[in-house]
Residue frames relative to the residue before (quaternion, step in Angstrom):
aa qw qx qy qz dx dy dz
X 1.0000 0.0000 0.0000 0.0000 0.00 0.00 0.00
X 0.0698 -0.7508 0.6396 0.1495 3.68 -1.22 0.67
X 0.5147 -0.5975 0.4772 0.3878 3.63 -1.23 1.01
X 0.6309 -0.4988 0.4887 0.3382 3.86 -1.23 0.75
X 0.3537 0.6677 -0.5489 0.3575 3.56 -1.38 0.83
X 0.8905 0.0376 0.0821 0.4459 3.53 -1.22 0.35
X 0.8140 -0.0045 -0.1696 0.5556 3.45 0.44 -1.19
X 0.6085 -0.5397 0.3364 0.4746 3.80 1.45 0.20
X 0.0955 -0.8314 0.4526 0.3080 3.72 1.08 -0.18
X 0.2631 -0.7497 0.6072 -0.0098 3.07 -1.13 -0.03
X 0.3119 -0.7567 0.5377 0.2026 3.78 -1.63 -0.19
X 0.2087 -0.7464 0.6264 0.0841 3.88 -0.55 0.97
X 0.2501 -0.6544 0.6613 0.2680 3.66 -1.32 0.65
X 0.5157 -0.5281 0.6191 0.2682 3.31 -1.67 0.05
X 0.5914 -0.6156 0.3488 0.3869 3.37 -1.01 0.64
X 0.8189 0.2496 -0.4524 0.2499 2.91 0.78 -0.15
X 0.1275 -0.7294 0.4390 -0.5089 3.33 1.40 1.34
X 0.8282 0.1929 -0.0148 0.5260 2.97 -1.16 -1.54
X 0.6922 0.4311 -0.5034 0.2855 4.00 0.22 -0.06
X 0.4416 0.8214 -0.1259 0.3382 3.10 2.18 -1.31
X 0.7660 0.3296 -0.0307 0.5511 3.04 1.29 -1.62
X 0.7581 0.3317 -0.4200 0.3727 3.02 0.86 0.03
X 0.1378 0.6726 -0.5616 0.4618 3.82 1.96 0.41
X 0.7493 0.5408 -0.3009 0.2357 3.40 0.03 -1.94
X 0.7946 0.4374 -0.1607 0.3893 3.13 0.38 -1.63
X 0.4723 0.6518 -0.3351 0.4897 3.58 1.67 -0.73
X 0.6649 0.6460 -0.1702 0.3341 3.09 0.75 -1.35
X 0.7089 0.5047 -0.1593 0.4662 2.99 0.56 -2.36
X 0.6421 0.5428 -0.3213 0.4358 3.83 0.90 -1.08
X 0.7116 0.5396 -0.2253 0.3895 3.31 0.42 -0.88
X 0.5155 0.4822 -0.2756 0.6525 3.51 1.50 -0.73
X 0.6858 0.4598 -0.3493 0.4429 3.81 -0.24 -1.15
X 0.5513 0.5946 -0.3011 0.5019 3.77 1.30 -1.03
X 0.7513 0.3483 -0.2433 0.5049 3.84 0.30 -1.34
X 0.6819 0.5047 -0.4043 0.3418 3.48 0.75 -0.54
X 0.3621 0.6070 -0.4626 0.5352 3.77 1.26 -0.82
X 0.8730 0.3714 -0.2020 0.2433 3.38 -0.48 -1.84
X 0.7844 0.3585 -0.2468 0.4419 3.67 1.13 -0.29
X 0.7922 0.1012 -0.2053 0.5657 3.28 1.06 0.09
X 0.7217 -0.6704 0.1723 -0.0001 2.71 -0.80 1.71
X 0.6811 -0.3699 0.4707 0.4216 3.90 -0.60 -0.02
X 0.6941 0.6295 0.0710 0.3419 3.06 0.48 -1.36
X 0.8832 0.0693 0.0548 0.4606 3.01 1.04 -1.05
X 0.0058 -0.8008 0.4497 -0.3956 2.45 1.93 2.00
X 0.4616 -0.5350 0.5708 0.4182 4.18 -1.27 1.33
X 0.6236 -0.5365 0.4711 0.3184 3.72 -1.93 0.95
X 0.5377 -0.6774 0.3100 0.3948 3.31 -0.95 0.37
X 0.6464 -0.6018 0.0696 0.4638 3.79 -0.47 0.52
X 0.5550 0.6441 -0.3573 0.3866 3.66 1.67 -0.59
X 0.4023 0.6797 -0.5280 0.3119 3.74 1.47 -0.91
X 0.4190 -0.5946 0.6815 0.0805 2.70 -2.00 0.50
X 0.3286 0.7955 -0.3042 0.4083 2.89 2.09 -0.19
X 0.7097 0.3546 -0.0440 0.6071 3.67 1.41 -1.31
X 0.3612 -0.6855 0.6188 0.1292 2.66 -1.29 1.21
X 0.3232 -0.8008 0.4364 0.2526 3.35 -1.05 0.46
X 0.4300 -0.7225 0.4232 0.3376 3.64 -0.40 1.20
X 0.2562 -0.6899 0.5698 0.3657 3.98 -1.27 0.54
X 0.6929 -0.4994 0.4168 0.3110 3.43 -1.13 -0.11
X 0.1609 -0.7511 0.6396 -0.0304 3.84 -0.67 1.11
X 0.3705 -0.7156 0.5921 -0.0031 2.46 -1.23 1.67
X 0.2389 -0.8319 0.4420 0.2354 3.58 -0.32 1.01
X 0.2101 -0.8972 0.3862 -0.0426 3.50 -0.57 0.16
X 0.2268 -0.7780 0.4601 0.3628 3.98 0.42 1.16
X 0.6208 -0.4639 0.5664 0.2803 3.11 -2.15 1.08
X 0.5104 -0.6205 0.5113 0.3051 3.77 -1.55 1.09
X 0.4142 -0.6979 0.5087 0.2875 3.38 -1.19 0.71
């Protein structure tokens, strides 16, 4: 990383970086791929107006008694 100024700094990955991220993105695609293929059209989350959902209330969290 370089601190901002003159040439505006900026940040550079290392290669292996740039191998990292692309693992990731290789990855991330390949998932998004299996997901398409295993769950249907169909079995898309209701849309948020549905009545279809219930709406969760809020919980109040709370430390465990000693």
């Amino acid at each position: 990383m370089s601190v901002g100024g003159r040439g505006g700094g900026g940040a550079s990955l290392t290669t292996f970086g740039a191998e990292l991220v692309a693992a990731y993105r290789a990855f991330e695609s390949h998932i998004r791929k299996r997901a398409q293929s295993a769950f249907p059209a169909t079995a898309l989350p209701a849309p948020a107006n549905s009545t279809a959902r219930k709406a969760l209330g809020k919980r109040r969290l709370t430390k465990p008694k000693r």
